[in-house]
C-alpha positions as CSV (number, residue, x, y, z in Angstrom):
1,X,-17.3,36.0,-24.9
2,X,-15.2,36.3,-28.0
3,X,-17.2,35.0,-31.9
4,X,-15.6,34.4,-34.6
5,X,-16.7,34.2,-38.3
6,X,-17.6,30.9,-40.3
7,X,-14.6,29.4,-41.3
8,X,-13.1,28.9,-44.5
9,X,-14.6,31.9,-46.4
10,X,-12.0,32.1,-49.5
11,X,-14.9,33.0,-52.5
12,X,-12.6,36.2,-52.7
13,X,-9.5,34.0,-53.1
14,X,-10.6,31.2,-55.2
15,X,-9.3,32.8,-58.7
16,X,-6.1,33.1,-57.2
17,X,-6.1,29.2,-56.1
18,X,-6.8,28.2,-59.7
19,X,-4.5,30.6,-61.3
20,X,-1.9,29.1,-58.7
21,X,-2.7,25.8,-60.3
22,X,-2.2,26.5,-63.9
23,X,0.7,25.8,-65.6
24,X,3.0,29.3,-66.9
25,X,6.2,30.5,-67.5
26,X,7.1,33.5,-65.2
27,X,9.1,35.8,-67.7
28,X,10.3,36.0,-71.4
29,X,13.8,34.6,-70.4
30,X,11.9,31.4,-69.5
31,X,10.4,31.0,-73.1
32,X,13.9,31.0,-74.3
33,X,16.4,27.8,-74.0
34,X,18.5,27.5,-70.9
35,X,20.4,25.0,-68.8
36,X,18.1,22.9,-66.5
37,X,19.7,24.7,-63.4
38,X,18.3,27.7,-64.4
39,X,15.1,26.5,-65.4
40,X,14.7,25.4,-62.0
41,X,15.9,28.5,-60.1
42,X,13.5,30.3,-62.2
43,X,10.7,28.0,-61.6
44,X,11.6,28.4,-57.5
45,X,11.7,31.6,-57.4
46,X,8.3,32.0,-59.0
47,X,6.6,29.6,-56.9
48,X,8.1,31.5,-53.6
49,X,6.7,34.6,-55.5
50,X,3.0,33.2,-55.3
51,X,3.3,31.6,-52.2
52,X,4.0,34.8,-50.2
53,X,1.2,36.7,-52.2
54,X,-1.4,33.9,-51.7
55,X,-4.0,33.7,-48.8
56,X,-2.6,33.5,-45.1
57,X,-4.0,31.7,-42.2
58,X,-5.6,34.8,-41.4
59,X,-7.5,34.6,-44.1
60,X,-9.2,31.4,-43.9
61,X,-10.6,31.9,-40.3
62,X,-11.8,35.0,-41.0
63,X,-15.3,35.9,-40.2
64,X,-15.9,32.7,-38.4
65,X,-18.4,32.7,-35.3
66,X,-16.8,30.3,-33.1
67,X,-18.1,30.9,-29.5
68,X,-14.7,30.4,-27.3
69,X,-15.1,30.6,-23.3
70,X,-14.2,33.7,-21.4
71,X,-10.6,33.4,-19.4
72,X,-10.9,31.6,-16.0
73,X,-13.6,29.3,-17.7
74,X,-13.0,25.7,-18.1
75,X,-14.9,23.5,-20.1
76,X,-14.7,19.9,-19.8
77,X,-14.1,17.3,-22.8
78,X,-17.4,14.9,-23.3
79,X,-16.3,12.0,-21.5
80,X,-16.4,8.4,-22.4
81,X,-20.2,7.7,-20.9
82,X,-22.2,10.5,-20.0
83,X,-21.3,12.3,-16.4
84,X,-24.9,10.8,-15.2
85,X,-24.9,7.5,-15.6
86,X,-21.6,7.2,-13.0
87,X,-24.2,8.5,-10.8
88,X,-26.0,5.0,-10.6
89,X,-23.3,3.9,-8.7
90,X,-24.5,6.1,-5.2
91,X,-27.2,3.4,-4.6
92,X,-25.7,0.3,-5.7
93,X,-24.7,-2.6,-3.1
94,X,-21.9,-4.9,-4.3
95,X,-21.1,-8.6,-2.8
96,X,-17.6,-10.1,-3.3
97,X,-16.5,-14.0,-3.2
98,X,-13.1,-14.4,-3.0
99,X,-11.4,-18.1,-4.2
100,X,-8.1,-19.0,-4.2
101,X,-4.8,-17.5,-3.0
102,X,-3.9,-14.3,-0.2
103,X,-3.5,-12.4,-3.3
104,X,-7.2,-12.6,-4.6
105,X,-7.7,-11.5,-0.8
106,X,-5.5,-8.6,-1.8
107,X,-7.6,-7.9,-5.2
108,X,-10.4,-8.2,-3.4
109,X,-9.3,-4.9,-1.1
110,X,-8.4,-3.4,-4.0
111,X,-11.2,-3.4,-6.3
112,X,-13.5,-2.7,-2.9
113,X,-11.3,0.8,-2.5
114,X,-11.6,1.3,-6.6
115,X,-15.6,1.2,-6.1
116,X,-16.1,2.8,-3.1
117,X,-14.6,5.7,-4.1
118,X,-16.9,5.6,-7.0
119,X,-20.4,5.9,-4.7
120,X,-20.7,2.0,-4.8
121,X,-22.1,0.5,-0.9
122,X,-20.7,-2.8,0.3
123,X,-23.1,-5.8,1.2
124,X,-22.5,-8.8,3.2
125,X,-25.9,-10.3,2.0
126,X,-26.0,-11.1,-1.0
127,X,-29.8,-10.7,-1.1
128,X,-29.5,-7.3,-0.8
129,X,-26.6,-7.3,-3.6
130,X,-27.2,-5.2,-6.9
131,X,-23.5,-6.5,-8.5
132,X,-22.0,-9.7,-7.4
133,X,-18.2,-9.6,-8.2
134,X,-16.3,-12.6,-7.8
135,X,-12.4,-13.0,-7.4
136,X,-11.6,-16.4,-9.3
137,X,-8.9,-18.7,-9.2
138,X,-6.9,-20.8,-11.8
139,X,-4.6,-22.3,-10.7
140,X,-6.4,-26.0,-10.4
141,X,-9.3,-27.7,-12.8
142,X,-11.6,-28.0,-9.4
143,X,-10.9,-24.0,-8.5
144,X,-12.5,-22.9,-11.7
145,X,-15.1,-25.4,-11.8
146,X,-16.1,-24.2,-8.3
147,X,-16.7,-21.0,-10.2
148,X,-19.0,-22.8,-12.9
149,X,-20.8,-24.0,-10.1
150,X,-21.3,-21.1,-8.2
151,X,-22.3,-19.0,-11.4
152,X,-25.4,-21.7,-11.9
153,X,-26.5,-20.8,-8.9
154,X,-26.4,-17.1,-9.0
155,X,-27.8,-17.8,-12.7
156,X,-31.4,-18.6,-10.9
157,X,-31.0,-15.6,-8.3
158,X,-30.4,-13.4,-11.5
159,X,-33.5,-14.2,-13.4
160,X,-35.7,-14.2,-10.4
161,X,-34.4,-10.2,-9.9
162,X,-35.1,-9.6,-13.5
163,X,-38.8,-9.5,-12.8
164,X,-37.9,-6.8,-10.3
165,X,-36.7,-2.9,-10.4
166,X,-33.4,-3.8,-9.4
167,X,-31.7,-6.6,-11.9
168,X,-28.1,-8.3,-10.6
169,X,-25.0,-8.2,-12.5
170,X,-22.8,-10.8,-12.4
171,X,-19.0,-9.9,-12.7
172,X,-15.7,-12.8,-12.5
173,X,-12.7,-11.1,-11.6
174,X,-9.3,-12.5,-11.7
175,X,-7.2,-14.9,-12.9
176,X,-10.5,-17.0,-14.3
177,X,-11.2,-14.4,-16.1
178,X,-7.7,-13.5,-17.8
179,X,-7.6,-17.5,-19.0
180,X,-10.8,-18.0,-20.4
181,X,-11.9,-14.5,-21.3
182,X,-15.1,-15.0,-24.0
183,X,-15.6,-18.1,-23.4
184,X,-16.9,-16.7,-19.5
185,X,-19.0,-14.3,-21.4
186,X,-20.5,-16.4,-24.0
187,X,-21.2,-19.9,-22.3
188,X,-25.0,-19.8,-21.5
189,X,-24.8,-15.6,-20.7
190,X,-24.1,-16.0,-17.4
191,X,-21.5,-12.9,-16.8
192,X,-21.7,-9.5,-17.2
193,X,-18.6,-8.2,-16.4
194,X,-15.4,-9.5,-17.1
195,X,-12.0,-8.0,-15.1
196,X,-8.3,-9.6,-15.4
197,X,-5.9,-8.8,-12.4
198,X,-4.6,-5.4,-13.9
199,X,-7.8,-4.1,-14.9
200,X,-9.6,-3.4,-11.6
201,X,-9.1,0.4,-12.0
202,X,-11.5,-0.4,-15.0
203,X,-14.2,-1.8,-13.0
204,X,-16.4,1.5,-13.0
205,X,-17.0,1.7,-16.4
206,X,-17.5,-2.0,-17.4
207,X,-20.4,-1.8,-14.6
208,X,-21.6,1.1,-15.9
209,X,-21.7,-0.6,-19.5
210,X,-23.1,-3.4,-17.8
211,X,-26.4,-1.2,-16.7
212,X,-26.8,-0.6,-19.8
213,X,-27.4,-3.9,-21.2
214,X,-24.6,-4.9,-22.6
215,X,-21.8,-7.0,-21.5
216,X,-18.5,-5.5,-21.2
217,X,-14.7,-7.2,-20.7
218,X,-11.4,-6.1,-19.9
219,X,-8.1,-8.6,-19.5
220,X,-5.5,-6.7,-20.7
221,X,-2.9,-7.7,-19.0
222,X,0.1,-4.7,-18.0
223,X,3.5,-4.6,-17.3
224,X,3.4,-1.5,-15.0
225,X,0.3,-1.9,-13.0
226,X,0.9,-2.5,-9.0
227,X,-1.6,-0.2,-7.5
228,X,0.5,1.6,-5.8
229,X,-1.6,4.4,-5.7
230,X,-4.9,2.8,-4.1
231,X,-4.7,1.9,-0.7
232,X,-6.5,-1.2,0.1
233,X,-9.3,-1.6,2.8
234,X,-8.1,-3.7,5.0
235,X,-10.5,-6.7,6.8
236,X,-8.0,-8.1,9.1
237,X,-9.2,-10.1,11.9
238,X,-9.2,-8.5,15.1
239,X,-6.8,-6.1,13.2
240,X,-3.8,-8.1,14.6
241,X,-2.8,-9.3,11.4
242,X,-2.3,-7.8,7.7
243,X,-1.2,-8.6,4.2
244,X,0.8,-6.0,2.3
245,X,1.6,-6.7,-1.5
246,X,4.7,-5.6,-2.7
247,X,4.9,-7.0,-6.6
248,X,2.8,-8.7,-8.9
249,X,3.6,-11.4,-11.8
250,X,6.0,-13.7,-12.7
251,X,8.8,-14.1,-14.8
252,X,9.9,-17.9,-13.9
253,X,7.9,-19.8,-16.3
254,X,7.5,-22.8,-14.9
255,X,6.5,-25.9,-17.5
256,X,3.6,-27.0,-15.3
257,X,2.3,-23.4,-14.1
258,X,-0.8,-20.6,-15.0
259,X,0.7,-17.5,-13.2
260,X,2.7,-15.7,-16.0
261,X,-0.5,-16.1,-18.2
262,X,-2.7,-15.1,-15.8
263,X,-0.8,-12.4,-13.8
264,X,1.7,-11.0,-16.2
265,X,5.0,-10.3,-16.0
266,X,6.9,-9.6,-12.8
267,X,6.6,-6.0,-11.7
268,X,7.1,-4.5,-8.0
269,X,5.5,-1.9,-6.0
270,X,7.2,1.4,-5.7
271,X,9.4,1.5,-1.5
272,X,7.6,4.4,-1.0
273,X,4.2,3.0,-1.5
274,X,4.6,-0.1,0.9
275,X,6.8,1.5,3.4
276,X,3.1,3.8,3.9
277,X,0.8,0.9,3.8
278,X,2.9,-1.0,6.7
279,X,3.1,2.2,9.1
280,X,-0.5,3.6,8.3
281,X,-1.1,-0.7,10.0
282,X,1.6,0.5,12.6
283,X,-0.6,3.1,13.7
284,X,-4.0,0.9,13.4
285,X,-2.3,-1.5,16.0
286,X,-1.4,-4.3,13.6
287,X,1.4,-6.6,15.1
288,X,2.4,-9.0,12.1
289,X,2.2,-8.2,8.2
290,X,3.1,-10.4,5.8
291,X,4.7,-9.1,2.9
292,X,2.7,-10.5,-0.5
293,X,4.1,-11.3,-3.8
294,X,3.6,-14.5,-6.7
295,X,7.7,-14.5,-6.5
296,X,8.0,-12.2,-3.2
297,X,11.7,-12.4,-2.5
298,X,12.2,-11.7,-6.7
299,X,11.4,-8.0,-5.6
300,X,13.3,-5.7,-7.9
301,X,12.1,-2.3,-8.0
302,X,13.3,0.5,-10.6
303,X,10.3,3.2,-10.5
304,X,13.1,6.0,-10.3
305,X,16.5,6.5,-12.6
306,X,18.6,6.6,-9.0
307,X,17.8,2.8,-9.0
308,X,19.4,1.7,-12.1
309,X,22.5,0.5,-11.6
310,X,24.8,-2.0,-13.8
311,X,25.3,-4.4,-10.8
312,X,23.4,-8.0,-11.7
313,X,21.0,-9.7,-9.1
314,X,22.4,-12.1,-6.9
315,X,20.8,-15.5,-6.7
316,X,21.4,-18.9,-4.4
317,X,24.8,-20.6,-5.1
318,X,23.5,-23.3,-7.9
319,X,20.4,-21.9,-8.9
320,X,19.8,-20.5,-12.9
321,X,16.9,-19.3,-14.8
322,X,15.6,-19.4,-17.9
323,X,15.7,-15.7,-18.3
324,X,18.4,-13.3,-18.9
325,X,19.9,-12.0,-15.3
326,X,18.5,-8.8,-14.8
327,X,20.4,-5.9,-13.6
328,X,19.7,-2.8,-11.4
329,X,16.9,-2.0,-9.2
330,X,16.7,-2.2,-5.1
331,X,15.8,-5.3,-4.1
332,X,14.3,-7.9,-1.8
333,X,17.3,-7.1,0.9
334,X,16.7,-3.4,0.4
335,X,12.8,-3.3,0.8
336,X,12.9,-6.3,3.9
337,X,15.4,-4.2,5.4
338,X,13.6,-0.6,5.5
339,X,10.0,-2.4,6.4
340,X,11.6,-4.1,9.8
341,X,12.4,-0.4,10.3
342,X,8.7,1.1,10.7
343,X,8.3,-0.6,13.8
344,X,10.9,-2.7,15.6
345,X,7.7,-4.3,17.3
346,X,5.6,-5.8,14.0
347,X,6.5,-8.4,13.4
348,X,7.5,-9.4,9.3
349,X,6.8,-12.5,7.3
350,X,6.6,-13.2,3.6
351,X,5.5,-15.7,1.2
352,X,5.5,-17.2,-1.2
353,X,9.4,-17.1,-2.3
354,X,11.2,-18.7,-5.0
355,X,14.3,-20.9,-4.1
356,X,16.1,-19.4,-5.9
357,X,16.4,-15.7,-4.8
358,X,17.7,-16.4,-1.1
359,X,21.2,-14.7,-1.5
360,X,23.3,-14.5,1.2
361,X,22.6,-11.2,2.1
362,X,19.0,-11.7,2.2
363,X,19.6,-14.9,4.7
364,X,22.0,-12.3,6.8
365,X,19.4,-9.9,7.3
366,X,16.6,-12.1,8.3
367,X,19.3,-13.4,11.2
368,X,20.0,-9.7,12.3
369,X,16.9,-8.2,12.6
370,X,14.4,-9.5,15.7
371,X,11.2,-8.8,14.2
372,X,12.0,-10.7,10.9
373,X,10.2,-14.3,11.5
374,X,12.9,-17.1,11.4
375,X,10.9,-19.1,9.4
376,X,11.1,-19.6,5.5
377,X,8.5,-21.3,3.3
378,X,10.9,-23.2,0.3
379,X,8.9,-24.9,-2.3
380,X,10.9,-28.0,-2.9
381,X,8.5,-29.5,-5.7
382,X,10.5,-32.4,-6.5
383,X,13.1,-34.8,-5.1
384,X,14.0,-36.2,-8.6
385,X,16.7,-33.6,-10.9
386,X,15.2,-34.8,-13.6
387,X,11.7,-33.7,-12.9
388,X,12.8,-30.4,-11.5
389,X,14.4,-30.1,-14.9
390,X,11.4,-31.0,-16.7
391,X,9.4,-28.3,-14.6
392,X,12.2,-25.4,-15.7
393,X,12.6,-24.8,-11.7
394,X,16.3,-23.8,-12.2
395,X,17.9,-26.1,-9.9
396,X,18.8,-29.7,-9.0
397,X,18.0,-31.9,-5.5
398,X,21.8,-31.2,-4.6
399,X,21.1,-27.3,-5.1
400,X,18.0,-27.3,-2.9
401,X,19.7,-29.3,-0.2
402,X,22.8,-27.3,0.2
403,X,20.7,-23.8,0.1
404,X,18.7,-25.8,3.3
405,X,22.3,-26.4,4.8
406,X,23.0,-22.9,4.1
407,X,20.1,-21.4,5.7
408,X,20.3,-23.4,9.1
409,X,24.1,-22.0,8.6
410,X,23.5,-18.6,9.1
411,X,20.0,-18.7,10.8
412,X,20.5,-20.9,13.8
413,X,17.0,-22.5,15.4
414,X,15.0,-20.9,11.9
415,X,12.1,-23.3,10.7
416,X,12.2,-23.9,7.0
417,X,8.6,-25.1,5.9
């Protein structure tokens, strides 16, 4: 081990400081008049003087006993929360409820993966349950006042534990969550933990807050965050069926609609990412996945610089938004086109799409490939251009009717729900 002395020991160079300070003249020429430009370039070349006869950095760490670690040791920067209280977690049982859309089924899978890598058990009684987590909707009035209504209930559970060794926390995940934010944690107490949709990754530390008697919140919102990197745990019936999202967000801002305040702006899941989720399903015998997404067929991805490109995205003859088009990116042909690839025997859905982003070569490619379902969910709305207006959906009755026209076109016998 190498010491080094105290620092800043300059007794021996302090009358050198203060004499550096005072005012002088440096020579006899500079008592005597003489242009300003001179003056100067006396008065420079005096203070360079000084400068390179003052103290060095040498000199001010000098003598100082600093204990430094020996090569090939590593020492590890105090985290956050002390290293022993994220060992709490290795005997910890959490329940999740999960309200609302597939995509709070996805969360759910998410967050699971997130804490189990953490030490954290999973419980299907909630009896047994040390944190109840629960993945909230918000899209409706009655879906969040299921939620109150639930919360009263695991209120009373909660203060019967208290007089126990092993208290519950209470945690709303979600898009609940990312709308009403304090008001979750300060109406009568009843949460402990509060997580929006990009802040799952998060979810070890507000617990670990949470244990520690405080309650802890966060619903930032990002506009990078896919997951990409944490594979979910999949609960698919009979494992004959899977969801796989591929982006998250939404850019349409719809007049009557929550989702771009609740789950960001639109950003998709790297190829690489979901073309492993769908074969690792391949291999566990899963025969239909449905590709996920708020705006699924908006897919646009741009993780890598080969992607950019100066070529504008292509939308349905007569459809608009309310957005600048955007430009670039592989998208929702590209990615449907390399997952029907895995395997030629899974078969591929997706929901929920946007009317407008059905190009024809998206329509083309659905009629090609066999294990691409002819069916297509398309949201109609309204029947009224006035109303559709009103809603900022981007297109008229007349639109809507001739993409319908145009889809039975080119995809003879498809369903269009």
């Amino acid at each position: 081990m190498r010491t080094l002395k105290p620092f800043f020991c300059l007794s021996k160079h302090w009358a050198l400081l203060r004499w550096l300070s005072k005012p002088r003249t440096c020579s006899n020429a500079a008592r005597t008049p003489a242009s300003s430009g001179e003056r100067r370039k006396v008065v420079s070349d005096s203070f360079r003087s000084q400068i390179a006869s003052g103290p060095r950095f040498q000199d001010f760490i000098k003598g100082a006993s600093v204990t430094l670690p020996a090569d090939g040791e590593h020492t590890e920067e105090p985290g956050y929360l002390p290293e022993d209280l994220w060992m709490v977690a290795d005997s910890r049982k959490v329940y999740f409820e999960t309200y609302g859309c597939q995509m709070n089924v996805k969360d759910t899978e998410i967050a699971w993966s997130i804490l189990q890598k953490k030490g954290y058990q999973r419980t299907a009684d909630l009896k047994q349950a040390d944190v109840v987590l629960l993945v909230t909707c918000s899209i409706r009035e009655k879906a969040e006042q299921t939620i109150w209504n639930r919360l009263q209930q695991l209120a009373a559970m909660k203060k019967k534990r208290l007089k126990t060794n092993s208290p519950m926390k209470i945690g709303i995940l979600g898009c609940m969550a990312e709308r009403l934010k304090m008001e979750l944690l300060d109406r009568e107490k009843l949460v402990d933990v509060l997580a929006g949709p990009d802040a799952y990754r998060d979810l070890p530390r507000l617990l670990t807050v949470a244990d520690g008697g405080q309650q802890a919140s966060n619903v930032l919102l990002s506009l990078e965050e896919t997951y990409a990197d944490i594979m979910p745990i999949q609960h698919a019936a009979q494992g004959h069926s899977a969801f796989v999202s591929i982006m998250r967000g939404c850019d349409n801002m719809c007049s009557y609609c929550i989702v771009p305040f609740t789950r960001g702006r639109e950003r998709s899941r790297p190829i690489s990412s979901i073309l492993e989720e769908v074969q690792m399903l391949s291999d566990q015998g899963v025969k239909e996945v449905t590709l996920l997404g708020q705006n699924v067929n908006s897919y646009r991805e741009i993780s890598e610089e080969q992607f950019y490109s100066s070529e504008l995205t292509k939308l349905s003859r007569g459809f608009n938004t309310i957005y600048q088009t955007k430009q670039g990116g592989l998208r929702f042909s590209d990615l449907l086109d390399q997952v029907s690839r895995v395997d030629p025997d899974m078969r591929i859905r997706f929901t929920s799409p946007h009317p407008k982003d059905f190009p024809d070569e998206v329509l083309h490619l659905i009629a090609e490939r066999q294990n691409i379902c002819k069916q297509i969910h398309l949201p109609a709305q309204s029947g009224s251009s006035q109303v559709l207006k009103a809603m900022r959906r981007g297109y008229t009755r007349e639109a809507y009717l001739d993409l319908v026209y145009n889809i039975k076109r080119i995809i003879p016998g498809n369903s269009v729900i």
